[in-house]
N, C-alpha and C positions, 0 to 999 in steps of 0.2 A: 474576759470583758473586751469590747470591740470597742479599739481608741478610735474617736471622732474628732476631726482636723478642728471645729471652734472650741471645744472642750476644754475651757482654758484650766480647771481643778486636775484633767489628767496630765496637763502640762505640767503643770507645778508638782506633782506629786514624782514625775516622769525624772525631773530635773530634784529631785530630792534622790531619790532612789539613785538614782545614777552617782551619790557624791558617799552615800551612807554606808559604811560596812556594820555588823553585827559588835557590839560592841562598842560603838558610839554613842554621845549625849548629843540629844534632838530635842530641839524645844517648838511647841506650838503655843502660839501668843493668844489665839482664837479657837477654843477647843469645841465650841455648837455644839452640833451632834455629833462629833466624836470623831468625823470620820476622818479627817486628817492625822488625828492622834494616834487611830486605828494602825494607820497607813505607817508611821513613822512607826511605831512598835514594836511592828512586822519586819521594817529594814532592819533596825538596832537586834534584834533579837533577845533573849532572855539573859543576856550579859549584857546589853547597853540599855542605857535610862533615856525616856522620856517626860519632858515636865512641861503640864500643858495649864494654859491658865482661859481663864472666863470669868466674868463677870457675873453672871446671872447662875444661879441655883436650878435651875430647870436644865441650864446645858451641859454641866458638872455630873447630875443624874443621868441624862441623857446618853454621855460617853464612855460613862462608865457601865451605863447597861451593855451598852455596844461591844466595849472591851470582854465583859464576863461571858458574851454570846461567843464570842472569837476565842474562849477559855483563856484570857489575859486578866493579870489580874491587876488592881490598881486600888492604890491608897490617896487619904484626901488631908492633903498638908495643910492644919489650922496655923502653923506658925512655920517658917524658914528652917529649912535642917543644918544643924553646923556638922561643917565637912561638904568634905565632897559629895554629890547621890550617889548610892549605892546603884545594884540595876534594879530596873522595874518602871514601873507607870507612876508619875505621880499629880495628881490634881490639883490646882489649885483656883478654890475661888475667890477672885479678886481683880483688880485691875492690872493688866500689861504693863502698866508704866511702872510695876513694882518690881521688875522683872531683875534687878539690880540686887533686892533682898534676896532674890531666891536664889540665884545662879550666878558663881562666879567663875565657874571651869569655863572651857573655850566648849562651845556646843559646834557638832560639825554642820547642821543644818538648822537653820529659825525659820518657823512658816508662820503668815497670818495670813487668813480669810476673813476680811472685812467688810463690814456691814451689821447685817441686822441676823441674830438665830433666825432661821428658816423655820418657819412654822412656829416661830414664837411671838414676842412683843416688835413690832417693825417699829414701837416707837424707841426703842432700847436700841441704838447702834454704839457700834466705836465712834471715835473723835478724831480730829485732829489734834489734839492737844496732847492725849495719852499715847495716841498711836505713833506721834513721834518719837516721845519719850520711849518709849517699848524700843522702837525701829534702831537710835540713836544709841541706847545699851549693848541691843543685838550686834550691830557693825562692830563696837566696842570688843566684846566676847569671844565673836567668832574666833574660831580654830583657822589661821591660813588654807589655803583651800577649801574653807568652808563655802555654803551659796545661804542667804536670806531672801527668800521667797517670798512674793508679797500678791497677793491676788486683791485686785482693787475694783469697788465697784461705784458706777455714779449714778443709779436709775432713783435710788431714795433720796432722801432730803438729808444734808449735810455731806451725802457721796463724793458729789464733786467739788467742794472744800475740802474732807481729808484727801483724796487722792490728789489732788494740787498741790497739798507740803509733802505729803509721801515720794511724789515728782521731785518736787526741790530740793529733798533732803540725797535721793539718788542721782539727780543732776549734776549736787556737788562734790559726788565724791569723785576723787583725783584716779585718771586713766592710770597712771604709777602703781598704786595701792588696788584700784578696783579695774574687773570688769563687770559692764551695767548694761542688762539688755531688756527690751520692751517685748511684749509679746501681745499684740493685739488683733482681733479681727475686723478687717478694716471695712467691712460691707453691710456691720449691723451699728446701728447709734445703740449709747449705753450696755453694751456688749461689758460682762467683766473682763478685765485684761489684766497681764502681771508684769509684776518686775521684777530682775532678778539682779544681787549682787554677789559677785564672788569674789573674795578675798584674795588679792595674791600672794 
């Protein structure tokens, strides 16, 4: 695949890959069409877990078609597993902010892609209110040298409300504890951009 400099999805995936070994827990807060999920599955490999979550029943199918095409296989968790995840893919559908039931291991990478499923309902986005909460767990969890990847978008409506507490909430976390970097391109208006934090 030919990386393209405003590409801001291969960025975040670029800077996931980069932190992941095979055999790590990877969590994706925004699983759409899968493809992030995809992506994280592929780093951890068939000894590390990933647990992705969505909202919406169309995106849950979706990823998982995706996964079965990639010959990955993935299960769809109606309730929280006690213990730790075994390896594997695991679905779930529900809201981000619940992200606390499901996951208490240190994950070495959290990603969310925010906004609306692509090609689905554009009246169905994230929040600010869940995505906080989701974001706020995650910082929590993380494995030390973990990164939380955040790909933010403001072109819909409520966009640039959540990406303004997603802002605040990486704004204040302490140079000591994080490093926080912005990745934007700076020649298009409502361009998606990211953020990243990594754990010291």
């Amino acid at each position: 695949m030919t990386f393209q400099l405003p590409h801001i999805i291969s960025w975040a995936h670029r800077l996931a890959e980069e932190i992941l070994n095979h055999g790590d827990l990877a969590v994706d807060l925004t699983a759409g069409r899968g493809r992030d999920t995809l992506h994280l599955a592929k780093m951890v490999g068939p000894s590390g877990c990933v647990v992705a979550f969505d909202i919406q029943q169309q995106a849950i199918t979706e990823t998982r078609q995706l996964l079965t095409q990639e010959d990955i296989a993935s299960d769809v968790l109606e309730r929280p597993l006690t213990g730790a995840f075994p390896p594997g893919v695991f679905l779930v559908q529900g809201d981000h902010a619940n992200l606390h039931s499901y996951v208490s291991t240190s994950p070495r990478v959290v990603m969310a892609n925010l906004g609306y499923l692509p090609g689905g309902d554009h009246g169905v986005t994230t929040t600010p209110e869940s995505t906080v909460v989701a974001l706020k767990t995650s910082l929590e969890i993380l494995a030390p040298g973990g990164r939380l990847v955040c790909v933010l978008y403001t072109g819909h409506p409520g966009g640039t409300d959540e990406a303004g507490a997603v802002e605040a909430l990486f704004t204040k976390l302490t140079s000591r504890d994080w490093f926080v970097l912005r990745f934007q391109v700076a020649n298009r208006k409502q361009a998606p951009y990211l953020l990243v934090a990594e754990k010291r």
